[in-house]
C-alpha positions as CSV (number, residue, x, y, z in Angstrom):
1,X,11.9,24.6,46.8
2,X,14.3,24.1,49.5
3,X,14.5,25.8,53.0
4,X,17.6,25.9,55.3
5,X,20.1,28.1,57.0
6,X,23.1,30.6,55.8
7,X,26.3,31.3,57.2
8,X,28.3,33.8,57.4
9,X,32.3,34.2,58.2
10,X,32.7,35.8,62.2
11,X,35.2,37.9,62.7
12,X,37.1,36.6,66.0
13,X,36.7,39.2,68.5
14,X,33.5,39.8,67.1
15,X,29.6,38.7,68.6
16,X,28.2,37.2,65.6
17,X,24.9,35.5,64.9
18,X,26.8,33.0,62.7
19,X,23.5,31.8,60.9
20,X,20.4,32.7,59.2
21,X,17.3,31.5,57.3
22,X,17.8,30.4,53.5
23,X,15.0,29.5,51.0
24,X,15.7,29.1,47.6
25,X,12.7,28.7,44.8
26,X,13.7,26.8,41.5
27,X,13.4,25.8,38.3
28,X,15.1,23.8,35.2
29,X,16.1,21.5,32.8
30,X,17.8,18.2,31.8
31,X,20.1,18.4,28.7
32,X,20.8,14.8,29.6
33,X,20.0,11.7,31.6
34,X,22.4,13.2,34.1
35,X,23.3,16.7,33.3
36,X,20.7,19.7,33.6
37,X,20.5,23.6,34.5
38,X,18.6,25.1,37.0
39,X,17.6,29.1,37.5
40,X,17.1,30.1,41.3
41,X,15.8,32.9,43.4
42,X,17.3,32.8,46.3
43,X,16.3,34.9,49.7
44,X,18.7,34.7,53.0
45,X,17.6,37.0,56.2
46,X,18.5,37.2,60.2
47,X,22.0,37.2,59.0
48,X,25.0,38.7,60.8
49,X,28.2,40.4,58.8
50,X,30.7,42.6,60.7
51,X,27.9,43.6,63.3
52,X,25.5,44.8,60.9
53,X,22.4,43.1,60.2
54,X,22.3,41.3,56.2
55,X,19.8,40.7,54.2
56,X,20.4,38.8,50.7
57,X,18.4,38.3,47.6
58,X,19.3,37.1,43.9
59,X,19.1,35.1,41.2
60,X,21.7,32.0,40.5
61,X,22.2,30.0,37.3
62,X,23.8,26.8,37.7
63,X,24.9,23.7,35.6
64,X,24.2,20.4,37.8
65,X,25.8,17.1,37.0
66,X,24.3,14.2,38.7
67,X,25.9,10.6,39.7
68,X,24.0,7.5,40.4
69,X,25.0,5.7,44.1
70,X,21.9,3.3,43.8
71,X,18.3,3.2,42.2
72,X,16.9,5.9,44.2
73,X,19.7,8.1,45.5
74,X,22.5,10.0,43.6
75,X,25.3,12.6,44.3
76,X,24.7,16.0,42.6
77,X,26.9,19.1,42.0
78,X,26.7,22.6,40.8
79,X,28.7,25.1,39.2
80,X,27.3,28.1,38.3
81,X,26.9,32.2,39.2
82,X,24.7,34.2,40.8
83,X,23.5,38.1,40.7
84,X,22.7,39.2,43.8
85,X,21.7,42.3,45.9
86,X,22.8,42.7,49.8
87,X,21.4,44.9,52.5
88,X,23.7,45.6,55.4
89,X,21.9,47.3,58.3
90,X,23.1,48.8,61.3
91,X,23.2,46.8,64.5
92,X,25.9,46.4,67.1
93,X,28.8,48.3,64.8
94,X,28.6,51.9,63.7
95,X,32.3,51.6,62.6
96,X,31.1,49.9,59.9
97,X,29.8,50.7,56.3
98,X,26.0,50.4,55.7
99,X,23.8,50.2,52.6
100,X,23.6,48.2,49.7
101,X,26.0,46.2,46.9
102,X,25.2,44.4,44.3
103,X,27.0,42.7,41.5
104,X,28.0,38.8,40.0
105,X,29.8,35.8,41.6
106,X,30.6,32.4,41.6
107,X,28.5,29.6,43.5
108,X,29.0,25.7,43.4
109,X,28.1,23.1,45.7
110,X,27.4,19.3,46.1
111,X,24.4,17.5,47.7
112,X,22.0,13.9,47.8
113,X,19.0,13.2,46.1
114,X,16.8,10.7,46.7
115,X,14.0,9.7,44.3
116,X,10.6,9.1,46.6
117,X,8.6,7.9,43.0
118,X,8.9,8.9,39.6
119,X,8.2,12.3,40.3
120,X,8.7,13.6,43.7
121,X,12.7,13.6,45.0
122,X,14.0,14.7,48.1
123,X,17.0,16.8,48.3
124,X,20.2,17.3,50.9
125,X,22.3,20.2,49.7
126,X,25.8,22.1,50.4
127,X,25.9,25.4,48.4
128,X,28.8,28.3,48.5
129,X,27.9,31.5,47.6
130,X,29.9,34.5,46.7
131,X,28.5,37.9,47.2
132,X,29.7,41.6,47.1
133,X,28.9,43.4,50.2
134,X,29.5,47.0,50.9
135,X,32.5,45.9,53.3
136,X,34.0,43.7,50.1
137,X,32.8,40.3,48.6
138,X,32.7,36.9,51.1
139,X,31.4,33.9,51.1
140,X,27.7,32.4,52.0
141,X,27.8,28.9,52.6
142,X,24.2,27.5,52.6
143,X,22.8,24.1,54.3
144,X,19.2,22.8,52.9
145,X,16.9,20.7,52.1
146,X,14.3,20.5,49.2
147,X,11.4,19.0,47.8
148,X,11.6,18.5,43.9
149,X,8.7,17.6,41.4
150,X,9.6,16.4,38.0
151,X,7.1,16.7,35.2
């Protein structure tokens, strides 16, 4: 599980509430010692897109890669996609396009992990997401930080 904040792109000219809430529940694999998979839901809320209030949910498959910087910490990336469903409600902008989108897109990212004991690791991530909106896709760029367990 890992907990953090989204972000959104502000249009200039524009009152944005640039970020929002981001928690992302996980599960996965090794193929390797360092290569694995992981399958995600992810939830983002209190987010702001063109003056309308957002609201994300979805699924994400990724392939991580994982690179040793010690005995206990190590350099992660992900490549992967996501399906995901957004919900833009009206707020400050009735110019704007409301309702829902859905559809696929890309998401990668990079992060630290640091191995507390055999089992229990503690994460630092940097994630990009690309979602379709009812505006047109954009990117969600997501900041968090995790607990793992390994069994």
């Amino acid at each position: 599980m890992s907990i953090g904040s989204a972000r959104l792109p502000c249009i200039e000219g524009m009152v944005c509430r640039r970020s929002g809430r981001a928690i992302t529940l996980y599960g996965g694999g090794e193929f390797s010692q360092r290569w694995g998979f992981e399958l995600a839901y992810m939830r983002m809320s209190n987010l702001e897109h063109v003056g309308n209030a957002v609201r994300v949910r979805g699924i994400n498959v990724n392939v991580l890669g994982e690179l040793p910087l010690g005995s206990s910490l190590s350099l992660t990336g992900r490549l992967g996609a996501n399906y995901a469903r957004t919900r833009m409600d009206l707020a400050t902008n009735p110019a704007v396009p409301t309702g829902s989108a859905q559809g696929f897109g890309l998401s990668y990212g990079v992060g630290m992990n640091w191995d507390v004991s055999e089992r229990w690791s503690a994460s630092a991530d940097l994630n990009r997401h690309d979602f379709k909106f009812v505006t047109g896709r954009d990117n969600v760029d997501t900041a968090t930080v995790g607990l793992r367990y390994r069994y």
